[in-house]
C-alpha positions in Angstrom: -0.1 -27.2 9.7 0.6 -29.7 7.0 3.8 -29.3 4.5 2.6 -26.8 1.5 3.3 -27.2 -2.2 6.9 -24.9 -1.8 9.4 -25.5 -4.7 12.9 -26.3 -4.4 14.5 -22.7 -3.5 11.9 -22.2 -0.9 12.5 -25.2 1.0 16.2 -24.3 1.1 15.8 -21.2 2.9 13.4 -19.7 5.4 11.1 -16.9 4.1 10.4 -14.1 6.8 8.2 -11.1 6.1 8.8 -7.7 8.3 5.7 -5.1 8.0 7.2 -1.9 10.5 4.0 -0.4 11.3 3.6 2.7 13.6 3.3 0.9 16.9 4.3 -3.0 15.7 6.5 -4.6 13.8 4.5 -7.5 12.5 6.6 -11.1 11.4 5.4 -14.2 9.5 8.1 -16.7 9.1 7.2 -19.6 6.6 10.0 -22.1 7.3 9.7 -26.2 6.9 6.4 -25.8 5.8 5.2 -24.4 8.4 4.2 -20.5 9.5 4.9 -18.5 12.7 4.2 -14.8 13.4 5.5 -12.7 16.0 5.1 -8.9 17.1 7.3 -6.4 18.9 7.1 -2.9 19.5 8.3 -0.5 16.7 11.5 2.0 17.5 11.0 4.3 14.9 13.8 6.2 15.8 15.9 3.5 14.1 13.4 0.7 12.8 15.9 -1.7 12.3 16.5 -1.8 16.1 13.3 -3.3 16.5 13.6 -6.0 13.3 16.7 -7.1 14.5 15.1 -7.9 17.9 12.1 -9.8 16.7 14.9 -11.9 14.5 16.3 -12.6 17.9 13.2 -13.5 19.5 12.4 -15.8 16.9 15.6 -17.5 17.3 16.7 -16.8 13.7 19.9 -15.1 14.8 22.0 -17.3 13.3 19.9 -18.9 10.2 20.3 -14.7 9.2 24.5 -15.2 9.8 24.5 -18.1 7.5 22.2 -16.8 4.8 19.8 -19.4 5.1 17.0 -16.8 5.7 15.3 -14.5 2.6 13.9 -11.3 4.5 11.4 -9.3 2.4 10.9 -5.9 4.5 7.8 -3.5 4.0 9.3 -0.3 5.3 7.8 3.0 6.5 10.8 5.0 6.0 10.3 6.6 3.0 6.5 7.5 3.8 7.2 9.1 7.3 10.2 11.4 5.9 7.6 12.6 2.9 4.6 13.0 5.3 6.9 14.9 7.8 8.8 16.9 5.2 11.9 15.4 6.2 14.0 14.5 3.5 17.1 16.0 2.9 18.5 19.2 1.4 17.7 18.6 -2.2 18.3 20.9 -5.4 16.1 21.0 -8.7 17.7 21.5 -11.6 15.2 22.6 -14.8 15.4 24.2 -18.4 16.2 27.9 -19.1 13.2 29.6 -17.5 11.7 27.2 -15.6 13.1 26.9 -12.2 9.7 27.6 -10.8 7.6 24.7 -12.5 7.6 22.9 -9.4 6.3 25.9 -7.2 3.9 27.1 -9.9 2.6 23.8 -10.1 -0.9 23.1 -11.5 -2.1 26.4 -9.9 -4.8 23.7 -7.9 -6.4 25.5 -4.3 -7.0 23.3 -1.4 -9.8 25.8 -0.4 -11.8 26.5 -3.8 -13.5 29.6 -2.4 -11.0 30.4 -0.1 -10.7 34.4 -1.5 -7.4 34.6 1.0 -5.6 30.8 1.3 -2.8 30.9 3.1 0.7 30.2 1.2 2.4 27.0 0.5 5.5 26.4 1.0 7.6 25.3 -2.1 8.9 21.7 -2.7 12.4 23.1 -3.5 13.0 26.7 -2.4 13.6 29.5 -4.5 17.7 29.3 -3.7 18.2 26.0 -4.7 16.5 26.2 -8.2 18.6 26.3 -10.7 18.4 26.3 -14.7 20.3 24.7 -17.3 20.1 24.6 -21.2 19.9 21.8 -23.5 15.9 21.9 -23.7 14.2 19.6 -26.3 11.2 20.2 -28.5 7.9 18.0 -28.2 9.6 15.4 -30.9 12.6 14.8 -28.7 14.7 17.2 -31.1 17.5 19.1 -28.5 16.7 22.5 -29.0 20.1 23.8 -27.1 23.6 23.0 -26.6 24.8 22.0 -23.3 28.2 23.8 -22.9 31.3 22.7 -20.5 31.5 25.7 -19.0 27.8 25.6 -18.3 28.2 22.5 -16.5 30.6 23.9 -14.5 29.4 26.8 -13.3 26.3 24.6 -12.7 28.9 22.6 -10.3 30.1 25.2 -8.6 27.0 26.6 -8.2 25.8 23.2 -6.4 29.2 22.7 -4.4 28.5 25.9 -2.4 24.7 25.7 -2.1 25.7 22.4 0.4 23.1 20.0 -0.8 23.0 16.4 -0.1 21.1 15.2 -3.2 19.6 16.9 -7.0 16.8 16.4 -8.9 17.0 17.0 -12.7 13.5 17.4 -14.9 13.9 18.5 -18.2 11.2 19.4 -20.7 10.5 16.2 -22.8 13.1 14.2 -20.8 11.2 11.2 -22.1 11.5 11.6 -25.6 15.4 12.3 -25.4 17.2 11.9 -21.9 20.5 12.6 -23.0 20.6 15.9 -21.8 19.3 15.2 -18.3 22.1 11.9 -18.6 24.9 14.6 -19.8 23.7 16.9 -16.3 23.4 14.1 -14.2 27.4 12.9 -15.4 28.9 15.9 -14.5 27.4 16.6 -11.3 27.9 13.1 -10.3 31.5 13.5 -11.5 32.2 16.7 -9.8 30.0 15.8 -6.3 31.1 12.7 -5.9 28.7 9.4 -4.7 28.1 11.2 -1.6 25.8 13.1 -3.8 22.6 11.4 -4.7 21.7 12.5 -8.3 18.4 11.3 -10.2 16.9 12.2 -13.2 13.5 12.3 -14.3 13.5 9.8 -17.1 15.1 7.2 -14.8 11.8 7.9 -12.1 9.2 8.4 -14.6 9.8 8.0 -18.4 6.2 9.5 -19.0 5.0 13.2 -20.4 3.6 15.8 -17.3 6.4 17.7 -16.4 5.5 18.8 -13.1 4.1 15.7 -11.9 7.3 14.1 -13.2 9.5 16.5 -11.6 7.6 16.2 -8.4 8.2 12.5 -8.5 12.3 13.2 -9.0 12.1 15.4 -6.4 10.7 13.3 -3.8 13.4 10.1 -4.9 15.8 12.5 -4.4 14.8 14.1 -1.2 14.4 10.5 0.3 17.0 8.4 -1.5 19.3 9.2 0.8 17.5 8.2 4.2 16.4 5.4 2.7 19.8 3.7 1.0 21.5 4.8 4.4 18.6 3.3 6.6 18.5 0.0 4.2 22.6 0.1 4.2 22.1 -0.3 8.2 19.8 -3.0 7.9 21.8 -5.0 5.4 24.8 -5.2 7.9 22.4 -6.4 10.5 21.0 -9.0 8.5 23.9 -10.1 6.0 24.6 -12.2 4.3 20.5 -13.4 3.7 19.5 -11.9 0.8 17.1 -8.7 1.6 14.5 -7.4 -0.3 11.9 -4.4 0.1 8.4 -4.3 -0.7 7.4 -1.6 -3.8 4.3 0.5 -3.6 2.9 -1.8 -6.4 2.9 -5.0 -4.6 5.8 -6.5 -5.8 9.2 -6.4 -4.1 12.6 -5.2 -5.1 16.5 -6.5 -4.2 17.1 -3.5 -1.4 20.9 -2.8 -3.2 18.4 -1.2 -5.8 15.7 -0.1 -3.5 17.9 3.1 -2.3 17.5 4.3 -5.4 14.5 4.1 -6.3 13.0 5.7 -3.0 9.5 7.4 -4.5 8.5 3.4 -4.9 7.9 2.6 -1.6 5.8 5.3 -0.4 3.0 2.3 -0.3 5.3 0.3 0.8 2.9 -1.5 4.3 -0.5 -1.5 2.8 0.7 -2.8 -0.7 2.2 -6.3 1.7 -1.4 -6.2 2.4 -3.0 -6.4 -1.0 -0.4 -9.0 -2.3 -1.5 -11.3 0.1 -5.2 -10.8 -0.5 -4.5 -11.5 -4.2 -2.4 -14.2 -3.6 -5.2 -15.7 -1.5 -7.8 -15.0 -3.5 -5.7 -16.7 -6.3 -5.5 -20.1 -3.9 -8.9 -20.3 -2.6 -10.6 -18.8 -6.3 -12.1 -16.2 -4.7 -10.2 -14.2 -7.5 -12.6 -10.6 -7.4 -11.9 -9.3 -3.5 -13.1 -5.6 -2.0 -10.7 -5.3 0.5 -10.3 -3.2 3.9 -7.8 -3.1 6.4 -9.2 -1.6 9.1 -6.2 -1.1 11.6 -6.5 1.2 14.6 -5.7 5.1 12.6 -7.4 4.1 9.5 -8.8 2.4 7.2 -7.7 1.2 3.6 -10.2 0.3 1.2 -9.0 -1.4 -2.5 -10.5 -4.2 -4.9 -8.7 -7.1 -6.3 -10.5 -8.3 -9.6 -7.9 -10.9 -10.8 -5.6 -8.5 -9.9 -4.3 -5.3 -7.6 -5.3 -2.7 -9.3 -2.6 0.3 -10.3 -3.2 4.2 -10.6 -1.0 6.7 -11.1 -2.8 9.4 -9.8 -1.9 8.6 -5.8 -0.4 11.5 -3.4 1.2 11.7 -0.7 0.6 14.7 1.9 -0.5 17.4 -0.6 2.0 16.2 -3.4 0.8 14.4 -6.4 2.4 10.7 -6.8 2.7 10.0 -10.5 4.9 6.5 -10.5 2.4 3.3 -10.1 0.9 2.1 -7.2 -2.0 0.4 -5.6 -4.9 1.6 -6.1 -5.8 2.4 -2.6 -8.6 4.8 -1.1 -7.5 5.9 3.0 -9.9 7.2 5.4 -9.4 8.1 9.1 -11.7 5.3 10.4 -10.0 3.1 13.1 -10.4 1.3 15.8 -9.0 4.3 17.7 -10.9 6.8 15.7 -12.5 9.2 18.4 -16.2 9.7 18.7 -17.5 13.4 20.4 -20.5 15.4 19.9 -20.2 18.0 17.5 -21.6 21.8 18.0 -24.8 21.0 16.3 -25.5 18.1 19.1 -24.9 15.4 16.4 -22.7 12.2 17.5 -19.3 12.4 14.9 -17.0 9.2 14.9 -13.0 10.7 13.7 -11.0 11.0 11.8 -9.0 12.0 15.1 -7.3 9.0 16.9 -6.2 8.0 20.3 -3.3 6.5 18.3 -0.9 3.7 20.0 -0.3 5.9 23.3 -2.5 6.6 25.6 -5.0 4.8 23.2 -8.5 3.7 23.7 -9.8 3.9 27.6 -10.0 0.3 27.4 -6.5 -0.2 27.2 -5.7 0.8 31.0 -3.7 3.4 29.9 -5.3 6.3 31.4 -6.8 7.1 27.8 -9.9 8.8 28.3 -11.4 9.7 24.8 -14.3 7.0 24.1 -13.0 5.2 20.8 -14.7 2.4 18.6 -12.9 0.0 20.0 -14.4 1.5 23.6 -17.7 0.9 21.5 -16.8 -2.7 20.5 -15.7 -3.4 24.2 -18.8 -2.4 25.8 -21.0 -4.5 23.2 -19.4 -7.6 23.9 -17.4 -8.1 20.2 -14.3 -7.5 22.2 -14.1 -9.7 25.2 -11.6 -8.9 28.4 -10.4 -12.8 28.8 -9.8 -13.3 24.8 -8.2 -9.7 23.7 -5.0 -10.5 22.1 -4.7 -14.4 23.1 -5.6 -13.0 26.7 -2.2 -11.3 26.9 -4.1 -7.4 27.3 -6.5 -7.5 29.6 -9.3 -4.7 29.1 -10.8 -2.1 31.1 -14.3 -2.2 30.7 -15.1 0.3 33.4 -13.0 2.8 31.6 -14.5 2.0 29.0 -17.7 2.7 29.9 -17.0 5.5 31.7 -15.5 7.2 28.8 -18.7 6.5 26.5 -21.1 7.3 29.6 -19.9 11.1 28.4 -21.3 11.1 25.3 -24.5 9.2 26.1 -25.7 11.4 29.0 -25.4 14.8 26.5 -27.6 12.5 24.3 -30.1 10.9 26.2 -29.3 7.6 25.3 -27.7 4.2 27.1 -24.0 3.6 27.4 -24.7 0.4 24.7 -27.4 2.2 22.8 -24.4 5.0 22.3 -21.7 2.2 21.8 -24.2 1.0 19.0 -24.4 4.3 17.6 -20.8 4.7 17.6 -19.9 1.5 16.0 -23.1 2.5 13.5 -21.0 5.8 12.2 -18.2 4.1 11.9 -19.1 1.1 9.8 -21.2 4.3 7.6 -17.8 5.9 6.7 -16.2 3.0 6.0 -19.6 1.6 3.9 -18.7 4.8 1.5 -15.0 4.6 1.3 -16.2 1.4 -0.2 -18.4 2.3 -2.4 -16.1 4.6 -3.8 -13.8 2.0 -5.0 -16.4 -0.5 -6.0 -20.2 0.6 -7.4 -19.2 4.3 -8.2 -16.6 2.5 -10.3 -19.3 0.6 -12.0 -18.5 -2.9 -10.5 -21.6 -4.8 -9.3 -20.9 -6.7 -6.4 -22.7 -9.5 -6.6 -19.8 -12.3 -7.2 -17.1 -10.3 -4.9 -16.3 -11.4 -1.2 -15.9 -8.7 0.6 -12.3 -9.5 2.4 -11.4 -8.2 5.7 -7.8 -7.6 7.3 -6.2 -5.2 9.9 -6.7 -5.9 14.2 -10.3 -4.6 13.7 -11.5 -5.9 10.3 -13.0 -8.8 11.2 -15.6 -7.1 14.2 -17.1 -5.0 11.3 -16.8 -7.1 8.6 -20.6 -8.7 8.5 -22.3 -5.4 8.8 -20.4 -3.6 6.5 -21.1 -6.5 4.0 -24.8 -5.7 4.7 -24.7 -2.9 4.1 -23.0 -3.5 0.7 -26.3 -5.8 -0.1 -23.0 -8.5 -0.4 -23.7 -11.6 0.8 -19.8 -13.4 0.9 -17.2 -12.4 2.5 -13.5 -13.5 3.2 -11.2 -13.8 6.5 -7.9 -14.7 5.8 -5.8 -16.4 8.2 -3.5 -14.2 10.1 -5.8 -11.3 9.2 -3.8 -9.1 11.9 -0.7 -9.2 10.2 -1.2 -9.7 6.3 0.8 -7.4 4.9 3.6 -9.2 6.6 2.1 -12.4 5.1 2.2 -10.0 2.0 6.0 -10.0 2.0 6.1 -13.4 1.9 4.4 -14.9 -0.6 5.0 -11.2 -3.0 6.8 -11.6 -6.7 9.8 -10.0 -7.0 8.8 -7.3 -10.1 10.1 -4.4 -12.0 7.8 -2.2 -13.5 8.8 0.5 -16.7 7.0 2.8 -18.8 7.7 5.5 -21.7 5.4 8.2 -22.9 4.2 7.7 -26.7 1.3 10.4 -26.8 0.4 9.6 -30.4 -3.2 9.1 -32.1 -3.9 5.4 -32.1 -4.7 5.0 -35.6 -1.3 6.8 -36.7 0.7 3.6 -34.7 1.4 0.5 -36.1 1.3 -2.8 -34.2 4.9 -3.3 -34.8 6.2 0.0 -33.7 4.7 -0.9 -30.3 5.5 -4.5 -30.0 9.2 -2.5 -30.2 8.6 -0.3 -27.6 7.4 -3.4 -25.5 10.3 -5.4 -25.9 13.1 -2.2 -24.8 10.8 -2.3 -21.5 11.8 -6.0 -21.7 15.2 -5.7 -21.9 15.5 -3.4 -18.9 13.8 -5.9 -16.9 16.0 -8.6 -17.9 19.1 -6.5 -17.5 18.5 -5.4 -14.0 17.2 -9.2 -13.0 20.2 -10.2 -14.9 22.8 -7.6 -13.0 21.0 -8.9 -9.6 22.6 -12.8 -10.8 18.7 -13.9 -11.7 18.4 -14.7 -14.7 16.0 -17.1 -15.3 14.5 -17.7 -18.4 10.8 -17.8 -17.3 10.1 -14.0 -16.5 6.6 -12.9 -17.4 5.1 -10.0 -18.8 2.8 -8.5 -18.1 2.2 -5.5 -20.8 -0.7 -2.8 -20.9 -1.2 0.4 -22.0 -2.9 4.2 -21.2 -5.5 5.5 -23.4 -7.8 8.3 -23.8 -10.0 10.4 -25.7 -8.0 13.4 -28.0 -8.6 16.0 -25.6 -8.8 14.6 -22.5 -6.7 14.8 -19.5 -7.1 11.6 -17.9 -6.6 8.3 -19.3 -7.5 4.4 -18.7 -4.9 1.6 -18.7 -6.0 -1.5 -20.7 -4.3 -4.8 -21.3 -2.1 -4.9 -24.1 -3.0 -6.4 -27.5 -1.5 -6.9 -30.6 -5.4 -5.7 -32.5 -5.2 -2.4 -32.6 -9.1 -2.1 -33.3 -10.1 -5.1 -30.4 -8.0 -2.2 -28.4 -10.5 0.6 -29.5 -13.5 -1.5 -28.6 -12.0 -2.6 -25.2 -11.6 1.2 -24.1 -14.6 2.1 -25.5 -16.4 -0.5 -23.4 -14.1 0.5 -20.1 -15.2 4.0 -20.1 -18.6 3.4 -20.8 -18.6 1.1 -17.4 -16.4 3.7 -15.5 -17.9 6.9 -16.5 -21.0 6.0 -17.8 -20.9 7.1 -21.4 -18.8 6.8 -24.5 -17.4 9.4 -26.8 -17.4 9.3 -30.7 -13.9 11.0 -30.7 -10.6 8.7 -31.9 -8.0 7.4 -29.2 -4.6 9.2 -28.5 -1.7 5.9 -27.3 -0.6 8.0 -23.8 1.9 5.5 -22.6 3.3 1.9 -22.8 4.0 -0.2 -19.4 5.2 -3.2 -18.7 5.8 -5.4 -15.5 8.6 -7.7 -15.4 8.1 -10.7 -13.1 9.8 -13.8 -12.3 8.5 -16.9 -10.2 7.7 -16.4 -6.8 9.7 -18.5 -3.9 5.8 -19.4 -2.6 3.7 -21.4 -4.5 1.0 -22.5 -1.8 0.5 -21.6 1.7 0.7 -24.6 4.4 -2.4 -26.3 4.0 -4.3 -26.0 7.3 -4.2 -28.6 9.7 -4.8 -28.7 14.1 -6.8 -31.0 16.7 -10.1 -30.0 16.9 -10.8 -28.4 20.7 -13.6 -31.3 22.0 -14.3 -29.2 24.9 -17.9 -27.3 24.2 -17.3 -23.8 22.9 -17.8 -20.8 26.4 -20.4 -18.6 26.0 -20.6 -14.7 26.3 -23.1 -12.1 26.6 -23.5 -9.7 23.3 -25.7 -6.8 23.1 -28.5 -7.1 20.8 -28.5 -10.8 21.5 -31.3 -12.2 23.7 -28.8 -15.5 24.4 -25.1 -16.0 25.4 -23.0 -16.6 22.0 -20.7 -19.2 21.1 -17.0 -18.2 21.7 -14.9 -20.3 19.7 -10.9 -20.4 19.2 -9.8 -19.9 15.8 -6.4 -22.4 15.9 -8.8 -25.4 17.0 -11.4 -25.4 14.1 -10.8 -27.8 11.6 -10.7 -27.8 7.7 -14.6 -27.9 6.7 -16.3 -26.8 9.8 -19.1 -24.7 10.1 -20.1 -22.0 12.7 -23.7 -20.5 12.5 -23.8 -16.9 13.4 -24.2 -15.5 16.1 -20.6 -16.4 17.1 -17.2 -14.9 18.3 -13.9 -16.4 16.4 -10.8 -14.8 18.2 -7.2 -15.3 17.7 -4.5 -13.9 19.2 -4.4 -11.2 16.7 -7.9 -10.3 16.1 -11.4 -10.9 16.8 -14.2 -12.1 14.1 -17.8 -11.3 14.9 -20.1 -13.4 12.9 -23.3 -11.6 12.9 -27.3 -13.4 13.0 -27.8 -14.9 9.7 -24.8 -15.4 8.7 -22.4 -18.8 8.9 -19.0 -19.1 8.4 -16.9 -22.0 7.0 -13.5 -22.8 7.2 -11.5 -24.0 4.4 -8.0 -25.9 3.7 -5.9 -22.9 4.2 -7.6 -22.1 7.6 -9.5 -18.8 6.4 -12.9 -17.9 7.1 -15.3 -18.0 4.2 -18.4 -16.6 5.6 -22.2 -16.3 3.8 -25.4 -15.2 4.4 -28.3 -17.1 5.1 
């Protein structure tokens, strides 16, 4: 690979991405132009066992001991401890009859007609709720004194209950946080640091108070696992500079990750969708439907200029209110488990064989038929190519597993592989069209961009089925979201609640509020010795119809009635209508970013293979197909489907009718004919 367009801090030191996924912890090292990846087996017992080990094995032991590495680390931590309900004994501190908010909740039901649903547990139980005074009114106005003697009772109270961390949500918090900043003082005071102590309008400066206090809760259950886990990691790697991936797709200086724990829930998948945009940004294939396919799931997002944010994620059954990608999950793998169901019907997951055994083709004494089994069988996946030839397959299991299904059906072992692979690329065909057309997007000028081991084998049918005729393979597809981690902004995001009619605000009262945001960004760059003078921000805001619930974030600007017209026009595409009702100003947000260490990826350069391509038998195809090696096509060539691309990482089927072209930067751009 040819030297890329890096500027002057990147050449100085060596920029290595870490994605810890469930069974792999994925590398890409960009150093002297050039990029490497590298994959070990995840500990996740102690994840930084296994980073540490890949460090070694890519001989960057002692580039780390001198600092002359950046490590930007997408971690899993924080996600497992929530989905497992492992964080640590947390208390929840709330106004004078409202200890419960958080239990009480939005009085939602998982089952709607569920007459008898079985009882959920509380976030924070009943012991460990405890109120305070010092509540404000809807203006901000502190309705309540907040005694000393209050405060330390409130201690006491917290010294014996033997808790390791406290969350503090206060009615209005974002209006007027000195009360919650008076709490969190004294408990910090009396506690001491081994006490983690957050406060709502430090998590979420935004109204809602019980997804607010939900979001406090969760950084302060996991603040502690995650600064002691990230503390751990920082030995091992000192003194490089380490930084951790945020679930908005911008990354974070770890000494201030610790505390903000409820940001990196997304932590993986949003590496994933920083490298698409960044990409998209470098080819100008700027508007991107995206799925990373991996062997649990699948993740479906668009990028249309740029990732797109919600704040209205989850995580398990609890509401995530802070920003993050935009992201819809299904459980659609290449592991996903296909069975007959007890109406006779062929069903494809959301069960998988996971990592161990996995699917039968593995040789791992799995025996569940899998659509990977499926891909095997049809000849996408081929024995002598599968993972650079390093794994070989098990076809015979493989068909031995599927031959279970198709006798029950009365069909072939390939006419059943086809069917399998046919349900599959189905579910994942809807996730997709629930981020893209029932979002009102027409598809038309979007590639439809593939990542994850098994993207690439479904990627031409899925795009069919889409009526999308581009779509996008980037290079080192398998591992992007470490790729992610490289080429990622540092960022720092902020918001405050306004909830105020639109056409009672003033442009110059919010051009205020824009520049405090400001100046919390460019205090905490400034506090981490960065302090450039060429931040940008990026400013936006939430609006809504008086009376509704939900609302629509729109960029910010300074015409007030160009703003009206813009929603107007947004809701009309994403709903489908337009209201004659006036706006209410929800909140104000701004994104703080300064330049990235990566301004290009390494141009791709190799020696073209000379040696005719091998061909393979495929089913559905009446002639062998191409097989061609992905590191020895060159810049500009052009493969007519039917074909087989494979890598070390992942395979690319490129389907009848459809070509695909390589360009500089050694992705796949494929079309159809």
């Amino acid at each position: 690979m040819a030297n890329s367009k890096l500027n002057a801090s990147a050449r100085a030191r060596s920029i290595l991405g870490i994605d810890t996924g469930g069974t792999f912890t994925d590398f890409v090292l960009l150093q002297n132009g050039s990029l490497r990846i590298h994959k070990v087996l995840s500990t996740p017992d102690a994840p930084e066992r296994a980073i540490l080990q890949g460090i070694n094995e890519l001989g960057l032991e002692q580039a780390v001991k001198t600092g002359h590495v950046s490590i930007v680390h997408g971690s899993t931590v924080a996600t497992n401890a929530a989905l497992e309900g492992k964080g640590v004994k947390t208390a929840l501190i709330g106004n004078i009859g409202f200890r419960d908010l958080l239990s009480i909740g939005r009085q939602t039901r998982r089952e709607l007609y569920n007459l008898q649903p079985l009882p959920c547990a509380p976030p924070v139980p009943d012991a460990l709720c405890f109120e305070m005074a010092g509540r404000a009114d809807s203006h901000g106005q502190q309705l309540e004194d907040i005694t000393a003697a209050s405060l330390e009772q409130l201690c006491q109270a917290l010294q014996k209950s033997g808790v390791e961390a406290v969350a503090i949500n206060l009615l209005f918090s974002f209006l007027n946080p000195e009360p919650e900043q008076v709490i969190q003082m004294a408990i910090q005071n009396a506690l001491g640091p081994q006490c983690f102590v957050t406060a709502s309008h430090e998590v979420l400066a935004e109204a809602g108070e019980y997804e607010r206090g939900i979001a406090t809760w969760l950084n302060a259950s996991l603040g502690p696992k995650v600064q002691h886990y990230l503390r751990r990691l920082q030995e091992g790697v000192q003194p490089s500079p380490l930084a951790i991936m945020q679930s908005t797709g911008g990354t974070l200086d770890a000494s201030d990750a610790g505390r903000a724990a409820v940001n990196m829930l997304l932590s993986g998948p949003a590496g994933g969708l920083a490298a698409a945009r960044f990409i998209g940004e470098q080819t100008g294939l700027k508007r991107l439907l995206t799925f990373d396919m991996g062997g649990t799931s699948t993740d479906v997002a668009i990028i249309d200029g740029d990732i797109r944010l919600t704040n209205e994620g989850s995580i398990g059954p609890w509401p995530v209110a802070v920003p993050q990608v935009d992201m819809h999950t299904i459980g659609a793998g290449g592991g996903s488990i296909a069975y007959i169901d007890a109406a006779g019907m062929l069903q494809v997951g959301p069960q998988s064989a996971g990592a161990n055994p996995g699917p039968a083709c593995y040789g791992r004494k799995g025996e569940q038929p899998t659509v990977t089994d499926a891909n095997a069988i049809l000849g996408h996946l081929q024995p002598d190519y599968f993972l650079g030839g390093a794994m070989p397959l098990d076809l015979n299991a493989a068909h031995t597993a599927v031959d279970r299904l198709a006798h029950p059906l009365k069909l072939t072992t390939a006419e059943t592989a086809q069917g399998i692979i046919a349900i599959a690329n189905e579910h994942m065909v809807r996730a997709l069209r629930v981020m893209s057309i029932e979002r009102g997007y027409h598809l038309e000028d979007f590639h439809l961009c593939c990542f994850g081991g098994a993207g690439g084998l479904h990627v031409c049918a899925l795009a069919e089925a889409l009526e999308m005729n581009h779509a996008l393979v980037p290079l080192m597809g398998g591992v992007l979201s470490a790729l992610g981690m490289v080429v990622a902004h540092p960022s720092r995001s902020y918001s405050q609640g306004i909830q105020s009619p639109l056409r009672q605000l003033q442009v110059a009262e919010l051009t205020e509020q824009f520049r405090l945001l400001h100046q919390q960004g460019e205090a905490a760059f400034a506090a981490n010795g960065n302090n450039t003078p060429s931040l940008h921000y990026t400013d936006s805001v939430d609006l809504r119809y008086q009376g509704q619930r939900f609302y629509l974030n729109l960029p910010w600007q300074p015409n007030l009635q160009a703003l009206e017209s813009a929603f107007h026009q947004q809701h009309q595409q994403r709903f489908g209508h337009r209201l004659p009702l006036p706006l209410e100003l929800v909140n104000v947000r701004s994104t703080i970013t300064p330049p990235g260490a990566v301004q290009q990826l390494p141009q791709w350069s190799c020696n073209p293979e000379q040696t005719k391509p091998h061909h393979v038998r495929i089913y559905g195809e009446t002639s062998p197909v191409p097989v061609y090696q992905r590191d020895t096509l060159a810049a500009g060539q052009q493969l007519p489907g039917p074909a087989l691309i494979v890598e070390n990482i992942s395979t690319t089927l490129v389907a009848r009718h459809w070509q695909a072209q390589v360009d500089a930067w050694g992705n796949l751009v494929l079309s159809r004919q």
